[in-house]
C-alpha positions as a Markdown table, in Angstrom:
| # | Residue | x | y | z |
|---|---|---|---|---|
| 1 | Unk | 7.7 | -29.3 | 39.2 |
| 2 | Unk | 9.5 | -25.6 | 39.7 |
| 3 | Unk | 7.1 | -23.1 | 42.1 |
| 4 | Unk | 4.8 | -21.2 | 40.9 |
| 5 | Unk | 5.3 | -17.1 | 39.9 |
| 6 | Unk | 3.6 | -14.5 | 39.3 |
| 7 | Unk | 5.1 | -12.3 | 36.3 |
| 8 | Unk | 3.7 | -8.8 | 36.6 |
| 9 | Unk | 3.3 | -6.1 | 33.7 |
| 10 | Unk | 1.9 | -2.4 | 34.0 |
| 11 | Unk | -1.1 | -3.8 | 32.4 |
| 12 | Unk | -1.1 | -7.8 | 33.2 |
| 13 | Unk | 0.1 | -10.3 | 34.9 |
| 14 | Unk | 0.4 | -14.1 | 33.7 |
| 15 | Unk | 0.8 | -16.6 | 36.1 |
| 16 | Unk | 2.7 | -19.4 | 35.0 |
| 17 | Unk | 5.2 | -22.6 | 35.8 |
| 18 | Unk | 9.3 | -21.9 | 35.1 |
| 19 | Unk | 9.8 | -23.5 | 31.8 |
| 20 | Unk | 12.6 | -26.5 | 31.9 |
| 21 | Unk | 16.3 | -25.4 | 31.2 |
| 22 | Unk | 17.9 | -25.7 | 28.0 |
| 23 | Unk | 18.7 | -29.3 | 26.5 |
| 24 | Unk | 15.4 | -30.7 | 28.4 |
| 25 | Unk | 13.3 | -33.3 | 26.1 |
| 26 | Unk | 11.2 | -30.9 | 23.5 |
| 27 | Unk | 7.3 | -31.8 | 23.1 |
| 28 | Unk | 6.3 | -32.2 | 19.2 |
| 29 | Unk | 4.9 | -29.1 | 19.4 |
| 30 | Unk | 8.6 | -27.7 | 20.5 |
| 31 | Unk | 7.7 | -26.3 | 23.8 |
| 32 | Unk | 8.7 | -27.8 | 27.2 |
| 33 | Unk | 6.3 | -30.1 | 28.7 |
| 34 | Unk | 6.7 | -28.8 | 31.9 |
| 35 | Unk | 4.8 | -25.4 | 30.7 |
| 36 | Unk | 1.5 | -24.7 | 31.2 |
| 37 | Unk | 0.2 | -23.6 | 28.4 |
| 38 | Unk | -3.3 | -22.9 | 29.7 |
| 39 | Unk | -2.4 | -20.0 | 32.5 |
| 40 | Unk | -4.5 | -18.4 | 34.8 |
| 41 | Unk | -4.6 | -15.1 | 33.6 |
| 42 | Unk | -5.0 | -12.2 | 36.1 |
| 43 | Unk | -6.3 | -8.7 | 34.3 |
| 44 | Unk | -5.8 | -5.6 | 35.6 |
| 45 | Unk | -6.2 | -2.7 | 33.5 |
| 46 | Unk | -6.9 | -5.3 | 30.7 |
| 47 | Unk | -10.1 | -6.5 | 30.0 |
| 48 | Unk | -12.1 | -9.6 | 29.1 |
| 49 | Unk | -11.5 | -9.2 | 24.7 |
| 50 | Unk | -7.6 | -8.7 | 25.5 |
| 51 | Unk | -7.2 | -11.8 | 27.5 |
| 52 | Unk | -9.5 | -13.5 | 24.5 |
| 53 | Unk | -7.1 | -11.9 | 22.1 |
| 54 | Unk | -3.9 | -13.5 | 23.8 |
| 55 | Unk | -5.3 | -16.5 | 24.3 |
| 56 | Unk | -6.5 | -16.8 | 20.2 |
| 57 | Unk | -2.7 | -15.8 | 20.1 |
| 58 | Unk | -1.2 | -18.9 | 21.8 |
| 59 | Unk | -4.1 | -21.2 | 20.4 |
| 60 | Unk | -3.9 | -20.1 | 16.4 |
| 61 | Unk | -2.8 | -16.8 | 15.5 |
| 62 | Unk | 0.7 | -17.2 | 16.5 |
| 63 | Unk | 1.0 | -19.3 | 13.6 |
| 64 | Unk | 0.5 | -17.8 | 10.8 |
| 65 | Unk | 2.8 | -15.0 | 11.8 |
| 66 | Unk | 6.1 | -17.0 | 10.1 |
| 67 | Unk | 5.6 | -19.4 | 7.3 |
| 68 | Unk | 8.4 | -21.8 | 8.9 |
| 69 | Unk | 6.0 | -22.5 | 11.9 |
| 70 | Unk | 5.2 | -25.7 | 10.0 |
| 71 | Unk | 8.9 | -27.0 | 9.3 |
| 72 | Unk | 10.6 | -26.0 | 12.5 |
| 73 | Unk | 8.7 | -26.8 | 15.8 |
| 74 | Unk | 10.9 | -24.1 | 17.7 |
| 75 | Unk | 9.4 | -21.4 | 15.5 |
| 76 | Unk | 6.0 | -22.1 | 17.0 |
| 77 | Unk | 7.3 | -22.5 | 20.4 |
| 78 | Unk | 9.1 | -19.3 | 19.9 |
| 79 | Unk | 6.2 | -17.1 | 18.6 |
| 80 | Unk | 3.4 | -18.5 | 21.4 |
| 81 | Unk | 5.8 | -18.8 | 24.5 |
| 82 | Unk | 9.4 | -16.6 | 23.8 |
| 83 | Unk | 7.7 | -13.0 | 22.3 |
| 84 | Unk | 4.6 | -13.2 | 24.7 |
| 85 | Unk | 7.6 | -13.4 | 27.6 |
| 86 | Unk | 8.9 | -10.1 | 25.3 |
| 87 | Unk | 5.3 | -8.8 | 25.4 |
| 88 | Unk | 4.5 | -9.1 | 29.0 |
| 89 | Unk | 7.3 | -6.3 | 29.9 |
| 90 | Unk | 6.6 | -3.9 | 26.6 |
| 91 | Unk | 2.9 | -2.2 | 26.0 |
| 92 | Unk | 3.5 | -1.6 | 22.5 |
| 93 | Unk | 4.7 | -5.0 | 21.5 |
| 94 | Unk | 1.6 | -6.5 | 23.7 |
| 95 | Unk | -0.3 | -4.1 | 21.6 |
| 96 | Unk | 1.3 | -5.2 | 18.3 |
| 97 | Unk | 0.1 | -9.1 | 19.3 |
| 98 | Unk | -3.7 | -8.0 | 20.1 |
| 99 | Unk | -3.6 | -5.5 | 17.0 |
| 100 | Unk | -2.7 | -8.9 | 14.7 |
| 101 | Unk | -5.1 | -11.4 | 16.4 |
| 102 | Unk | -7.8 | -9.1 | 16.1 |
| 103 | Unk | -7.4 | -8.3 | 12.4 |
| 104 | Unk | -6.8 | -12.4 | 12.1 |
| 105 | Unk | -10.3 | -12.2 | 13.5 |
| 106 | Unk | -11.7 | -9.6 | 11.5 |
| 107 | Unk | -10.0 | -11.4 | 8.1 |
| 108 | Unk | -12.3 | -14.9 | 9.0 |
| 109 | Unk | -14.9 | -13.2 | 9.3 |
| 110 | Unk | -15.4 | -13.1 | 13.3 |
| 111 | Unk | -18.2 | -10.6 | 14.4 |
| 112 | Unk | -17.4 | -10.2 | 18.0 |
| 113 | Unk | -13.8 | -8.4 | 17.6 |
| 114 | Unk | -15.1 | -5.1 | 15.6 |
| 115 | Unk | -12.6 | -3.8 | 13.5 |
| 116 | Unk | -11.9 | -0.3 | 15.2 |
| 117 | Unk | -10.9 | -2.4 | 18.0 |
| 118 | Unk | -8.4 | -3.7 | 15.7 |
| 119 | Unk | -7.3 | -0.3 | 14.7 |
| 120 | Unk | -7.3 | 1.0 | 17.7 |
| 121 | Unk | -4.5 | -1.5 | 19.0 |
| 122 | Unk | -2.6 | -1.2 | 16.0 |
| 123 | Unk | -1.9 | 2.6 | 16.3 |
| 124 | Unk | -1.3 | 2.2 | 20.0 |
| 125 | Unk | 1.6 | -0.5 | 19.0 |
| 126 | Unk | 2.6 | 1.9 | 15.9 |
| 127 | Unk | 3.2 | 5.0 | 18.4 |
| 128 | Unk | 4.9 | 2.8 | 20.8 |
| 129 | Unk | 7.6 | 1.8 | 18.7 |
| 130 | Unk | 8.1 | 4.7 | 17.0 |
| 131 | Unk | 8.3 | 6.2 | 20.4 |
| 132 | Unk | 10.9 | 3.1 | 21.9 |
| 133 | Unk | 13.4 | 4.0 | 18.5 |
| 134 | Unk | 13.4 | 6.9 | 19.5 |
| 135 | Unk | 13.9 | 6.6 | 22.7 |
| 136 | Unk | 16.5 | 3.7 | 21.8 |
| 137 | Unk | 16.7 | 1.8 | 25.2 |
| 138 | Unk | 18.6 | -1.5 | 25.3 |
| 139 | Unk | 15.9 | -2.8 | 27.6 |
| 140 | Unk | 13.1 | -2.2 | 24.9 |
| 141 | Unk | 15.6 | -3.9 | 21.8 |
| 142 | Unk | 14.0 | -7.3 | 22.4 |
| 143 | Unk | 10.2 | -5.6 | 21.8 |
| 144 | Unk | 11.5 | -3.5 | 19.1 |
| 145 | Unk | 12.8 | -6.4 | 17.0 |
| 146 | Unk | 10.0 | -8.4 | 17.3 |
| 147 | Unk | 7.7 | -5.3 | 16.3 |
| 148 | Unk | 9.9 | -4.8 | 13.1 |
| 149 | Unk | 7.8 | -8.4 | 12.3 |
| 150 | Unk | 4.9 | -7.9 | 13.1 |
| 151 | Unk | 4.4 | -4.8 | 11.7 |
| 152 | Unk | 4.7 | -6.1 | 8.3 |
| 153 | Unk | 1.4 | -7.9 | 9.3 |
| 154 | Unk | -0.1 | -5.2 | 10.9 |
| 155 | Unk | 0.4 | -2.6 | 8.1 |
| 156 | Unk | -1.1 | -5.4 | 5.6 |
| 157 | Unk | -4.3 | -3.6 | 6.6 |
| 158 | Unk | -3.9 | -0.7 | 3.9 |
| 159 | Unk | -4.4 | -3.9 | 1.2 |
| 160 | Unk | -8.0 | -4.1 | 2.8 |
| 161 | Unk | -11.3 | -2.4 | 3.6 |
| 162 | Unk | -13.1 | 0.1 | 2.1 |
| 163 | Unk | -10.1 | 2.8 | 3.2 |
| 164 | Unk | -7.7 | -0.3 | 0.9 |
| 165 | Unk | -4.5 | 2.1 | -0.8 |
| 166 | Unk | -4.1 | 1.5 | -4.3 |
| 167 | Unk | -0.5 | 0.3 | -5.3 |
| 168 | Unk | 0.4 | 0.3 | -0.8 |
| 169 | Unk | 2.7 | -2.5 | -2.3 |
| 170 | Unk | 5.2 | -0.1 | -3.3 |
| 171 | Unk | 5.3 | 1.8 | 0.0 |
| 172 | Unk | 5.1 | -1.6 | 1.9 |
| 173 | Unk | 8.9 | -2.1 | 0.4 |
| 174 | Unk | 9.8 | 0.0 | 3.5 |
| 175 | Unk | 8.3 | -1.7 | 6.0 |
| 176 | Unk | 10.4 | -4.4 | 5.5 |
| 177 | Unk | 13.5 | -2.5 | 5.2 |
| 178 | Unk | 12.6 | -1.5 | 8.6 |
| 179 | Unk | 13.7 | -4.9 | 9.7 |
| 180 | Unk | 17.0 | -4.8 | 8.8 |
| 181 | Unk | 17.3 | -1.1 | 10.2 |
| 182 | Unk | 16.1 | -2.3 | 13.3 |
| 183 | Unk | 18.4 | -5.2 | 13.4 |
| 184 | Unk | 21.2 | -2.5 | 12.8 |
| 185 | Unk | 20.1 | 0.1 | 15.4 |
| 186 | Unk | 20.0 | -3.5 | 17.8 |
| 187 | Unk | 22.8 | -5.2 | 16.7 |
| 188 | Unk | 23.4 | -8.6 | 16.5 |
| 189 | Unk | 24.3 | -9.8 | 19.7 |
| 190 | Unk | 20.8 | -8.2 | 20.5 |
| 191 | Unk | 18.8 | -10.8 | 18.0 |
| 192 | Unk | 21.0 | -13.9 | 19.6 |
| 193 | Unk | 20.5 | -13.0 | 23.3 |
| 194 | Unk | 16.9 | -12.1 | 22.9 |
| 195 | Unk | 15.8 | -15.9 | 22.1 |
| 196 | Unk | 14.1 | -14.5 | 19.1 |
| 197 | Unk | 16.9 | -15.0 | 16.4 |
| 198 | Unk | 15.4 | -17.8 | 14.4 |
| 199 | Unk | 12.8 | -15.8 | 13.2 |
| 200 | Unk | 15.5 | -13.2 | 11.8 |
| 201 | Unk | 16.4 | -16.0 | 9.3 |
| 202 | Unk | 16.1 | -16.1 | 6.2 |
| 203 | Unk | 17.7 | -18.5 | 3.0 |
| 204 | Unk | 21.2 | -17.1 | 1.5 |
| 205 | Unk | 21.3 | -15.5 | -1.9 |
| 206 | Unk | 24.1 | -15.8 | -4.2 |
| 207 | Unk | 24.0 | -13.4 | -6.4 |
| 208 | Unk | 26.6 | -14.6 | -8.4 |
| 209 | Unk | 24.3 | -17.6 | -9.6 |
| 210 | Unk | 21.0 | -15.8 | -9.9 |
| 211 | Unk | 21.3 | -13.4 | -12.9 |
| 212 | Unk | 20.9 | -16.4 | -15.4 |
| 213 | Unk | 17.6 | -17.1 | -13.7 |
| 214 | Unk | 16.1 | -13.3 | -14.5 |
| 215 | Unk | 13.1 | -13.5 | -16.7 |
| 216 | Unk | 14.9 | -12.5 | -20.4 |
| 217 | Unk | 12.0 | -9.9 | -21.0 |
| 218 | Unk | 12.4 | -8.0 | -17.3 |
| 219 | Unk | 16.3 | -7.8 | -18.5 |
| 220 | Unk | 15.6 | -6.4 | -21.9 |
| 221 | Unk | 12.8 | -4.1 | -20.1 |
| 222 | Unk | 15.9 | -2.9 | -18.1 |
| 223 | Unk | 18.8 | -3.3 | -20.7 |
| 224 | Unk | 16.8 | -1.7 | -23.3 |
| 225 | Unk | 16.6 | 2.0 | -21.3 |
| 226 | Unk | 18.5 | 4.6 | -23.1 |
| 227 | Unk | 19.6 | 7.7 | -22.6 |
| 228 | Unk | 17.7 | 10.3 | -22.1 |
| 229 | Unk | 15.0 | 8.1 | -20.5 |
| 230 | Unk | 14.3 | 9.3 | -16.8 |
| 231 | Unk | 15.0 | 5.9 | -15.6 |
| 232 | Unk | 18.6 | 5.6 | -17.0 |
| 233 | Unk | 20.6 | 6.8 | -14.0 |
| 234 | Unk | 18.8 | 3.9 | -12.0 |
| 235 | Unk | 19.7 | 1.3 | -14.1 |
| 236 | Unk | 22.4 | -0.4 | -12.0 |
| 237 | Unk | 19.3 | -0.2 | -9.7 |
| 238 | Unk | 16.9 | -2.2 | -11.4 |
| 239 | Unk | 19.4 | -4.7 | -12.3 |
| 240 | Unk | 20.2 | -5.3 | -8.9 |
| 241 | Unk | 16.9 | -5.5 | -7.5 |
| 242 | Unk | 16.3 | -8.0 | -10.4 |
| 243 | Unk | 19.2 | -10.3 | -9.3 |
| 244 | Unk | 17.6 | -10.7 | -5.9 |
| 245 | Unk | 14.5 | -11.7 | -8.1 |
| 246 | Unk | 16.3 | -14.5 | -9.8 |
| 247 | Unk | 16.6 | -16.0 | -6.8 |
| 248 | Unk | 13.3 | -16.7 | -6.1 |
| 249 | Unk | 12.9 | -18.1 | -9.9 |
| 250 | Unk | 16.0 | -20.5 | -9.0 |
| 251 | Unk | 14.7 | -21.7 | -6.3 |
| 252 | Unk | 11.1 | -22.5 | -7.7 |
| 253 | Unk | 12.7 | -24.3 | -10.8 |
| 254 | Unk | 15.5 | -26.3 | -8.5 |
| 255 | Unk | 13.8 | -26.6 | -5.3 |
| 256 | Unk | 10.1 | -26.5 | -5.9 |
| 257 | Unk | 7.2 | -25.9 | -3.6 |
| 258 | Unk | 7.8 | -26.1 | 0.1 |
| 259 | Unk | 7.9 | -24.5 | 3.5 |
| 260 | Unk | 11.8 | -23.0 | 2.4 |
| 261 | Unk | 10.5 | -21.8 | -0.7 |
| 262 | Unk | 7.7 | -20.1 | 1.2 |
| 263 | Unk | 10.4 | -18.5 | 3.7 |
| 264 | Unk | 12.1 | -16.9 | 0.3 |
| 265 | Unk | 9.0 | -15.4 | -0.5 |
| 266 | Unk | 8.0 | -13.6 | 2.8 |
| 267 | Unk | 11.6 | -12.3 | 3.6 |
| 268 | Unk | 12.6 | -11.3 | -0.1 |
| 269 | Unk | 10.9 | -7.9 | 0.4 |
| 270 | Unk | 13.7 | -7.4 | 3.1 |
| 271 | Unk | 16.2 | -7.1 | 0.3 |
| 272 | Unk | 15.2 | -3.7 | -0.6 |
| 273 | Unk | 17.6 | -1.3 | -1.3 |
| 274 | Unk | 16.8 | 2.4 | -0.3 |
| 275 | Unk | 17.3 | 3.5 | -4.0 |
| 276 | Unk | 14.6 | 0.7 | -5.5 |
| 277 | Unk | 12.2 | 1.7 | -2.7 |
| 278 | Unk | 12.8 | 5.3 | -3.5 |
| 279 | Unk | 12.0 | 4.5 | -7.1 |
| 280 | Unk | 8.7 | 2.3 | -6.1 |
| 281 | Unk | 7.7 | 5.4 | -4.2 |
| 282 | Unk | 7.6 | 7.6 | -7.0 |
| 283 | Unk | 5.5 | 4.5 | -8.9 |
| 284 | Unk | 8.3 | 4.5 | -11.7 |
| 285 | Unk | 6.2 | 2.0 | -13.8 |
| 286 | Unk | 9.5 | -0.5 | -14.4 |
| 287 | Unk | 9.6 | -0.3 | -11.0 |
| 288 | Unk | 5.7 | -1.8 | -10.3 |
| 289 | Unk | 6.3 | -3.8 | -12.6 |
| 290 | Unk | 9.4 | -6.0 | -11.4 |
| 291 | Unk | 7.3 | -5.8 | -7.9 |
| 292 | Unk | 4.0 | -7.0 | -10.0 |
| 293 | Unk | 6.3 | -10.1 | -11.0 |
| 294 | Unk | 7.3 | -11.1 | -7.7 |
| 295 | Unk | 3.1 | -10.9 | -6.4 |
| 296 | Unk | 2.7 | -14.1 | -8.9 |
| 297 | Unk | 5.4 | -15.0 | -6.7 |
| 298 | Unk | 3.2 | -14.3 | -3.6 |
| 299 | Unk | 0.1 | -16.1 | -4.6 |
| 300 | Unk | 2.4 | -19.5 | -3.7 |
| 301 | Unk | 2.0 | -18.7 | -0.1 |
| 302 | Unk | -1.4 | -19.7 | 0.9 |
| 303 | Unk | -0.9 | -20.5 | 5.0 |
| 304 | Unk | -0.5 | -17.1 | 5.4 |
| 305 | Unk | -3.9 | -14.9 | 6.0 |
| 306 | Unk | -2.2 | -11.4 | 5.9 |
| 307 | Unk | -0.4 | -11.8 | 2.5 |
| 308 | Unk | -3.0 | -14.0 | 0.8 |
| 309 | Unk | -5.2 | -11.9 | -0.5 |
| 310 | Unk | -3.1 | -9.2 | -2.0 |
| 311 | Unk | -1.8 | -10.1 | -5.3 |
| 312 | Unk | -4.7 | -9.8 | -7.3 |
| 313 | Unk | -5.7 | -6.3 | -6.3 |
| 314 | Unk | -2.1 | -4.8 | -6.4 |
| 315 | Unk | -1.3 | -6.5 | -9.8 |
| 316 | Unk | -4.7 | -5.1 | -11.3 |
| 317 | Unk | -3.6 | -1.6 | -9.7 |
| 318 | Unk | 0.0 | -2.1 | -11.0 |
| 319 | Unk | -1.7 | -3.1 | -14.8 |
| 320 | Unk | -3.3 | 0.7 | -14.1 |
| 321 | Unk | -0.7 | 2.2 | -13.3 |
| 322 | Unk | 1.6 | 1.1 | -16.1 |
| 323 | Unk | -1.1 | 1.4 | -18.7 |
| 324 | Unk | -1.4 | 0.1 | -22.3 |
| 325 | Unk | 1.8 | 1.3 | -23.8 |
| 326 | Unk | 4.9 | 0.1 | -25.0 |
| 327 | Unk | 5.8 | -1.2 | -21.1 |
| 328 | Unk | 2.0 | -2.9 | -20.6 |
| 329 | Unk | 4.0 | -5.6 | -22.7 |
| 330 | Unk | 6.1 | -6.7 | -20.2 |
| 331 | Unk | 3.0 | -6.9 | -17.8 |
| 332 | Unk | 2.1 | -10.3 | -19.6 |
| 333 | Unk | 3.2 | -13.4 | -16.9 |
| 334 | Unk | 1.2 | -11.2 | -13.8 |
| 335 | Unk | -1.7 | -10.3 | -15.9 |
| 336 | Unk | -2.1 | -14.3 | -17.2 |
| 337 | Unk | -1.7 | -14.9 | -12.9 |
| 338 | Unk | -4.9 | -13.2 | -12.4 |
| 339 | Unk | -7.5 | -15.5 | -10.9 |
| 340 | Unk | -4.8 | -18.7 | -10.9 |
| 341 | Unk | -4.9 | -20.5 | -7.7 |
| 342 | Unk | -3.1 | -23.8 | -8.4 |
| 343 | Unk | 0.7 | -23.7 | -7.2 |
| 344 | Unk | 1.7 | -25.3 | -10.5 |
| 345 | Unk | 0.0 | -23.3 | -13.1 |
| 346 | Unk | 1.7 | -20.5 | -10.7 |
| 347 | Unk | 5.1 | -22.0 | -11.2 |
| 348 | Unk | 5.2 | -22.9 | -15.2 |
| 349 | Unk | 3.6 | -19.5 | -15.5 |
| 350 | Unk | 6.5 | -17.6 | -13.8 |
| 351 | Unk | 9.2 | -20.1 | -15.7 |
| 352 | Unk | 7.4 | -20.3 | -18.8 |
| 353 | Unk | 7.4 | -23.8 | -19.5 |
| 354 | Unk | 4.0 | -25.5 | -19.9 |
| 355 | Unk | 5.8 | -28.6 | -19.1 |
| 356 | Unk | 7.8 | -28.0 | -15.8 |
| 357 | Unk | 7.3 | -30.5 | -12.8 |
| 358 | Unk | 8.7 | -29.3 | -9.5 |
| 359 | Unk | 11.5 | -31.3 | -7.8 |
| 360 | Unk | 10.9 | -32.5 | -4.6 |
| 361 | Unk | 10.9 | -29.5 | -1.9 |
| 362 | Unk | 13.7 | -30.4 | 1.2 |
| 363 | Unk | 12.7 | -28.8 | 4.6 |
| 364 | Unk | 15.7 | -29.6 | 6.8 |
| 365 | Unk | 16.6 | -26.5 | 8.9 |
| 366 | Unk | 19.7 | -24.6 | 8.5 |
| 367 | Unk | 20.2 | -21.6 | 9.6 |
| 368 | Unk | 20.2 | -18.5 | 7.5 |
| 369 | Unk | 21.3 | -15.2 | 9.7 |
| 370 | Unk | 19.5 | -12.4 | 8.3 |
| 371 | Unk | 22.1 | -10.3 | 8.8 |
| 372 | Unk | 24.4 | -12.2 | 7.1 |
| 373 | Unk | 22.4 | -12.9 | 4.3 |
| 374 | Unk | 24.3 | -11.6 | 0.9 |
C-alpha cells in the first residue's frame, strides 16, 4: 500500500492513502480499492458541522448532484473523490460542497444543520467565485468549473422557503448559461486536464431532426405572431429555443424513461441563448410559457432533491403570469401536469397520446462533450 500523506488546505487537512494509477481494477462503486474512503480528518479552522457536512458529502449528497451517478460508476467516483481533491485547495468551492449538503439536509427535513448555516456557506462560495472569475487564475479553473455546477443546485434555493421568488425559473436560465461561459473563459483543455470532464457531458442535439417533434400548438403560438406584436422581432428566437425543445420530446417518444433521458433534462437549460434568456427576464409570457412546457418535462426527474420540487409552483406562477387570455390556451399540457406524479401519465401528457408505451430506455455511456454539443 502507497505511504501515507497529509494534504494540507488553509482551512483543512485530509489525511489519506495515494489512490492507484490509471488502468488499476475499478471497485463497483468506481473508485480504487486502495482508497480509503473513511479518512481521518484533521480540522483546523473548520469545525465539528463542516467535517459532518463533507462526510454526508462522500456518504449521500454527492449523489444527487448529477443524474448519471446511477448509470456510470465514474460519475460517483468523480463527485465523492475527484472535486473534494478540487475542494481541498479552493475555499469557495469547499464552500459550495458544504452550502449543497447542508441545504440537502435542510430539504429532508434534518433539524441539526439550521438553514442560515446553509446560507451562510452558500454566499461565502457565491463571493468566492465571483471573486476567482474575476480574478481569472489558471490555478483556480478547476474550482471554477466545478462551481459553474454546483451553483445551479445551490441557487435552487430561491424555488424554496418563505423568501421562495415567484417565476426564479426564468432568471435560473442564466445560471446555466454560466456553465458554458465558464467552460469558455477555461477552455477545453481546462475540463480534460482537470479530471472533471465527464460531468461537462451532455447528449448531442440535432437540430435538424428535432423541429418535427415541436408540439404543433407551441409552433402556431410562435408562427401565429404578427406584426406589430412586440414579440415579432424575436421570432427566429422562439423558434430556436423551441427546436432545442423537440429534442427532449424525441427523445421521450423514441427513447423513453431512463438515466440518459434524465441527463437531457438537467443539461437542456444549458442551451440557452442570451436572447431567449433576455426575453425570459422581461417575463414575455410566450417566453414562460415554452419554459412552463419543459417543467412537465422536469417532473420526470425524481432522484434529484434540488429540482424535484419546482415544477408545480413555477408552472402555477407561470399560469399567473400569462393570465386567462387568448395565450392561457396554449398553457393547457402544464396546467393538466399539475399534481401528476406517474412518469407515464407525464409522458402521453407531453406527446398527447393516451396510448403511448415508452421503448425500452439504453444506458450505455458515450460520451457527449458539452462543448461540442450542437
Amino acid at each position: 500500500m502507497a505511504p501515507a500523506k497529509v494534504l494540507h488546505h488553509g482551512e483543512l487537512a485530509l489525511r489519506s492513502f495515494t489512490p492507484s494509477p490509471p488502468g488499476t481494477h475499478v471497485t463497483p462503486y468506481g473508485a480504487s480499492p486502495n482508497l480509503i474512503y473513511d479518512p481521518m480528518w484533521v480540522a483546523t479552522d473548520r469545525n465539528l458541522t463542516d467535517m459532518r457536512l463533507i462526510m454526508q458529502y462522500t456518504t449521500s449528497t454527492h449523489t444527487s448532484l448529477s443524474s448519471w451517478t446511477s448509470a456510470e460508476p465514474r460519475v460517483a467516483h468523480i463527485l465523492s473523490v475527484k472535486l473534494l481533491e478540487h475542494a481541498l485547495s479552493t475555499p469557495f468551492l469547499l464552500d459550495g460542497i458544504l452550502g449543497m449538503t447542508a441545504m440537502h439536509l435542510n430539504f429532508l427535513g434534518r433539524t441539526d444543520v439550521p438553514p442560515a448555516l446553509a446560507s451562510m456557506y452558500r454566499a461565502r462560495a457565491m463571493a468566492g467565485y465571483r471573486a476567482a472569475i474575476e480574478a481569472a487564475e489558471p490555478s483556480t479553473y478547476p474550482a471554477l468549473l466545478a462551481s459553474s455546477l454546483i451553483i445551479c443546485a445551490l441557487s435552487s434555493s430561491e424555488f424554496r422557503g418563505p423568501d421562495a421568488k415567484p417565476l426564479f425559473v426564468l432568471d435560473w436560465l442564466t445560471v446555466w448559461r454560466g456553465i458554458a461561459l465558464m467552460i469558455q473563459l477555461t477552455r477545453v483543455k481546462t475540463v480534460a486536464n482537470s479530471g472533471l470532464a465527464i460531468l461537462f457531458y451532455r447528449p448531442q442535439i440535432n437540430l435538424k431532426e428535432t423541429p418535427t417533434h415541436i408540439p404543433s400548438n407551441l409552433l402556431f403560438m410562435i408562427s401565429s405572431i404578427s406584426p406589430g406584436d412586440h414579440d415579432y422581432p424575436h421570432v427566429n428566437t422562439y423558434y430556436k429555443f423551441l427546436k432545442y425543445l423537440g429534442a427532449l420530446y424525441r427523445a421521450l417518444d423514441t427513447e423513453g424513461f431512463g438515466p440518459k433521458l434524465h441527463l437531457r433534462l438537467i443539461t437542456f437549460l444549458s442551451f440557452s441563448t442570451e436572447e431567449f434568456i433576455e426575453l425570459a427576464r422581461q417575463r414575455r409570457p410566450r417566453a414562460a410559457i415554452i419554459v412552463a412546457h419543459y417543467l412537465v418535462f422536469l417532473k420526470i426527474v425524481k432522484n434529484l432533491w434540488w429540482v424535484s420540487d419546482i415544477s408545480d409552483p413555477e408552472i402555477r406562477n407561470i399560469i399567473d403570469l400569462v393570465g386567462p387570455g387568448p395565450l392561457g390556451e396554449f398553457m393547457r399540457v402544464p396546467r393538466a401536469a399539475l399534481g401528476v406524479t406517474d412518469d407515464l401519465e407525464l409522458g402521453r401528457l407531453l406527446l398527447e397520446t393516451p396510448t403511448w408505451e415508452p421503448p425500452t430506455p439504453k444506458t450505455k455511456v458515450q460520451r457527449w462533450p458539452w462543448v461540442r454539443a450542437r
